[in-house]
N, C-alpha and C positions, 0 to 999 in steps of 0.2 A: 402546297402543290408540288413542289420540287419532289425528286424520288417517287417515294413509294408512301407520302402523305397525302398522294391524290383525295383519298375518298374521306379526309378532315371531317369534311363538311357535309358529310351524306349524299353529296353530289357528283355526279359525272358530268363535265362539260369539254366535249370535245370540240377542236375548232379546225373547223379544214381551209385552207388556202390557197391560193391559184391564180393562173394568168388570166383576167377578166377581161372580154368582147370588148371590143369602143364603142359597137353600135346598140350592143340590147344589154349592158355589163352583167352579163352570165358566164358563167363556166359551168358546161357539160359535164366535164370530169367530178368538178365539187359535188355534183348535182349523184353524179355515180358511188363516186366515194361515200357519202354518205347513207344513199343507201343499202351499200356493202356493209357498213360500220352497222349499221341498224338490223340487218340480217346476223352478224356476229354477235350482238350485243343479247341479241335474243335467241342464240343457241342454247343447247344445254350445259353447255361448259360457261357459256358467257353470262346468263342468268348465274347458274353457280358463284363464281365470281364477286358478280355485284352484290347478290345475297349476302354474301362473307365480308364484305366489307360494308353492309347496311347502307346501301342505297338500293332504294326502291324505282320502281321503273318509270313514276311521273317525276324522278329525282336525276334522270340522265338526258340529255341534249345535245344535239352534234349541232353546232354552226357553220351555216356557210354563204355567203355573202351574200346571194342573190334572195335571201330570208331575211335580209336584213332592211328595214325598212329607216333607218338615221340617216338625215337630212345632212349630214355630214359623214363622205366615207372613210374619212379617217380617222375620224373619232370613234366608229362602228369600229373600225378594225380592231384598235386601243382597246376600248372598252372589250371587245370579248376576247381578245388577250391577256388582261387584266383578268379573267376568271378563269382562263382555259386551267384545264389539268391535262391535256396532252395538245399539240399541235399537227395536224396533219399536213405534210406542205406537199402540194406537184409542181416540180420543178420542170414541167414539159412545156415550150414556147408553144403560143398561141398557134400559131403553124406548124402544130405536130413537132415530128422530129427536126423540123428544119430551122431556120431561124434563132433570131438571139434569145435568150432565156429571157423573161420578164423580170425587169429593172425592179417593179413594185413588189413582185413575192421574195426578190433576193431583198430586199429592202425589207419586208417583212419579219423575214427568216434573222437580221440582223438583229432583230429590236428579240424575236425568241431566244435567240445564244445569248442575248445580255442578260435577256431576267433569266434564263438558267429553265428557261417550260420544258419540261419531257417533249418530244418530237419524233414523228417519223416522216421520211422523206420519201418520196414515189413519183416516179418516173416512165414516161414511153420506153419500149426497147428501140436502141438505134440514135438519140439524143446525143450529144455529146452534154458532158457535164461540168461544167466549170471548173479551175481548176482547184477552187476552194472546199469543193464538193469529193471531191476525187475519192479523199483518205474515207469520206463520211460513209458509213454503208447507205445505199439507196436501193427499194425496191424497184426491179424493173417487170413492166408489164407488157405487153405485147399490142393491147388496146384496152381501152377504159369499159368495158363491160361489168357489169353489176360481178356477175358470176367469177369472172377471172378477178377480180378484185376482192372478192372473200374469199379466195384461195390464196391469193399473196398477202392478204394483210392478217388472216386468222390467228396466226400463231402469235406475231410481233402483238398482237392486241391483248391477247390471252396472258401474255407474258406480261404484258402494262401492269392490268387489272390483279395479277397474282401478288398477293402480298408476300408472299414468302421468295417471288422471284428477286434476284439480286441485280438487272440485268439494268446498266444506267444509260436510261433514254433520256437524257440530260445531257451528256459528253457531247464537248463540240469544243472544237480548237480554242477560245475564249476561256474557258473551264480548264484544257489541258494546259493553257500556260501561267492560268494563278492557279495551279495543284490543285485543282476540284472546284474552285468557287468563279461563279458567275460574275459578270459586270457588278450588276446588283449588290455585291455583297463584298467585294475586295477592300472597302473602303471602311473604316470605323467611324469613320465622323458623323455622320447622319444619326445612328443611335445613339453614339456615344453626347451629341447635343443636345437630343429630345430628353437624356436621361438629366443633364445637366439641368434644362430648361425646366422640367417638369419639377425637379427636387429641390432649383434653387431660384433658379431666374423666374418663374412664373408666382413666388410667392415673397418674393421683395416687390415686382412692379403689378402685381393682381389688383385692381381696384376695392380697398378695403383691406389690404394687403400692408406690409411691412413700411413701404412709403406712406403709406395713405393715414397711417395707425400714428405715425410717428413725424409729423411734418416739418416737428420744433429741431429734431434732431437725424431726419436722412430726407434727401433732397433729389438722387439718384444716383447709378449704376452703373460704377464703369468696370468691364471684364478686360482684364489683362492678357493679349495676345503675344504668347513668350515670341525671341525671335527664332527659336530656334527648336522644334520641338523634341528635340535630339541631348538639350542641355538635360540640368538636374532641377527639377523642383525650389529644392533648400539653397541654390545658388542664385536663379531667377531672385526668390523670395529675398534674398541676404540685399540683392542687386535693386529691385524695386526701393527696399527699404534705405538704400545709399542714395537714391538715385532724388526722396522725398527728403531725405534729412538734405542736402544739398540744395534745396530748392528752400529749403526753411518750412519746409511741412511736415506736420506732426503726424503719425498715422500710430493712428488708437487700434491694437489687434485685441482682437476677441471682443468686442463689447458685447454685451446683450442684449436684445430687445425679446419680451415678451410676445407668446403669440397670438396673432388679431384675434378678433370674434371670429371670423371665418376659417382660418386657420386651422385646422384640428392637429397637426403634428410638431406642436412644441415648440419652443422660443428656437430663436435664430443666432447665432456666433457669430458676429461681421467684422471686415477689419473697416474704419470709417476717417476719411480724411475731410472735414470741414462739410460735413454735413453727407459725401459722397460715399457710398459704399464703392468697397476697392476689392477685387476679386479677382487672384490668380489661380482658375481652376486645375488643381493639382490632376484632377483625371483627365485634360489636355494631354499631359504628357503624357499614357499610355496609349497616344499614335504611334510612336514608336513604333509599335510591337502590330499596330494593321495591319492585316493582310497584304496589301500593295506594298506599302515599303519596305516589310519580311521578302516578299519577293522580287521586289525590284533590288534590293542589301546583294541575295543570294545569284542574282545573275552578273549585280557589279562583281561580285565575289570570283565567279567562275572564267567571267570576262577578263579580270584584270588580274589574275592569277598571283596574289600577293603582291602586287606595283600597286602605288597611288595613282588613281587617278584625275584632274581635278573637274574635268568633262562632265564624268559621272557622278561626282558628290556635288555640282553646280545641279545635276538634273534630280538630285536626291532632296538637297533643299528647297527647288523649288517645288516636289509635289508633297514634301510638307508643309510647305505654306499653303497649296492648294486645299491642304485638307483643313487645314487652318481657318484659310477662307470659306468652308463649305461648313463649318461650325460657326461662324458669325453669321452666313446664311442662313441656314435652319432658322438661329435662333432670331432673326428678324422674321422669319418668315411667321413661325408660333402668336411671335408678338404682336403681326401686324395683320395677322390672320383675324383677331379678333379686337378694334382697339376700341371697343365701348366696355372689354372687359381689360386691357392693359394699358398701363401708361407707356404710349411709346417713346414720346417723346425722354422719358426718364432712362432709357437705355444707351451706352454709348461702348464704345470699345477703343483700346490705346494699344499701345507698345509702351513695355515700360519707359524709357525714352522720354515722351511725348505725353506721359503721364501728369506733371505738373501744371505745362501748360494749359491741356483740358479742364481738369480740376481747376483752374484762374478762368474758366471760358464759363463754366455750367453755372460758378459763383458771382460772375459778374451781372 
């Protein structure tokens, strides 16, 4: 959806947003806007357009609240936020020009800057504009008539739908300060978990699976959360393995277990201590290199102008722990999404540390 991947999916779904009635919860204006959109969409530039990018005309929908028939209005919003490919928002309070702006479309408007939705903003002339809005360009309109509204919105629309325009109706203060990326996506742990889970953790604890195959000799799962995601790999791994010889545990690296019946991609290489597989996932460590704490590095950087600081490295480790903990998330989440298909109970997470002990708890 983001950029200029709107038409992925053969689809055009437009979503308009506004300050809604208390007493009939309509808005006039959505009601206008969309039929502006609908006159534009089916000009001959706008047909054009959508032709070129192979959506068809029972392939496009404008949304707007009072269409919306979900017994919950919040989840109505969510949900056709979740498909928009552009956002249309009027930022005009319910009382025209006067009045405070509506709490719920700025609220709105929050949740579109995080996931990063293409957007255009539009507005009464005469409103004042928040001051968050200020830098933002907004259309202004003089009053919400169908006609004057496809003369201010034609071109910005035109330019949406052109795939060859370069023009990012994305940008918005959240985007300009992680250098181009949205809430959504600053973050590497959520992939980077699902990719771990999918390739490793879902097929040690999958029912029928690498536990289930082998019961005389792996019992479950514990994944190693470094303290530090900043260290090295090969030192963690040196430090675990002191940390188990110390404790008078033996820790068998690499064994083998062949792959189950259900299995189709090949035997497994585990490290296994007393029946537990032990797992320090080395692609952990390239959070590092995530977006957030590449950008969060580069503002300590500019901030503290060659001085140490320790303010700021106390705030660096604690959101890679965050992200830490948002990778142990995920993957409970995977696991416990489905547990007629996983054994959850077989999953567990340490610090090396803390390592031994567990390993004496799961055996007892």
């Amino acid at each position: 959806m983001v950029g200029k991947d709107w038409s992925s999916d053969r689809r055009l779904d437009i979503v308009v947003l506004g300050a809604m009635t208390a007493k009939s919860g309509k808005n006039s204006h959505c009601a206008a806007i969309k039929q502006a959109l609908e006159k534009i969409l089916n000009t001959e530039t706008g047909q054009q357009q959508l032709t070129a990018a192979g959506v068809s005309s029972e392939n496009k929908k404008i949304h707007i609240p009072q269409d919306w028939h979900d017994a919950e209005i919040i989840n109505g919003v969510f949900a056709r936020l979740d498909i928009a490919d552009l956002v249309v928002v009027d930022l005009t309070p319910k009382s025209g020009i006067n009045g405070e702006a509506s709490p719920n479309v700025f609220y709105e408007l929050g949740i579109v800057h995080s996931l990063g939705l293409p957007y255009i903003l539009i507005a009464r002339k005469g409103m004042q504009i928040p001051f968050y809005f200020k830098a933002i360009r907004t259309i202004r309109v003089p009053r919400f008539a169908v006609n004057t509204l496809v003369s201010a919105l034609h071109n910005p629309i035109i330019k949406f739908l052109d795939q060859d325009d370069r023009t990012n109706f994305s940008d918005n203060h959240i985007t300009q300060f992680y250098q181009g990326l949205p809430v959504l996506d600053i973050s590497a742990a959520v992939g980077l978990a699902t990719g771990y889970f999918d390739n490793f953790v879902s097929r040690i604890l999958r029912r029928g699976g690498f536990i289930t195959t082998y019961p005389k000799q792996l019992k479950a799962l514990i994944v190693i959360r470094p303290e530090n995601i900043f260290n090295q790999y090969d030192e963690d791994k040196e430090s675990l393995r002191n940390t188990l010889e110390q404790a008078e545990l033996t820790l068998k690296e690499g064994a083998k277990f062949d792959k189950p019946v259900i299995d189709d991609r090949g035997p497994a290489w585990v490290d296994v201590v007393n029946k537990v597989i032990i797992d320090l996932p080395r692609t952990v460590y390239s959070l590092k290199n995530s977006p957030r704490l590449l950008a969060m590095q580069d503002r300590m950087r500019r901030d503290m102008a060659g001085q140490s600081n320790a303010e700021d490295e106390f705030r660096l480790q604690q959101t890679s722990k965050y992200l830490l903990d948002r990778i142990e998330q995920v993957l409970r989440y995977h696991v416990g999404r489905h547990p007629d298909e996983y054994r959850i109970s077989g999953l567990h997470f340490s610090s090396i540390r803390d390592l031994p002990s567990l390993i004496s708890k799961i055996n007892a």
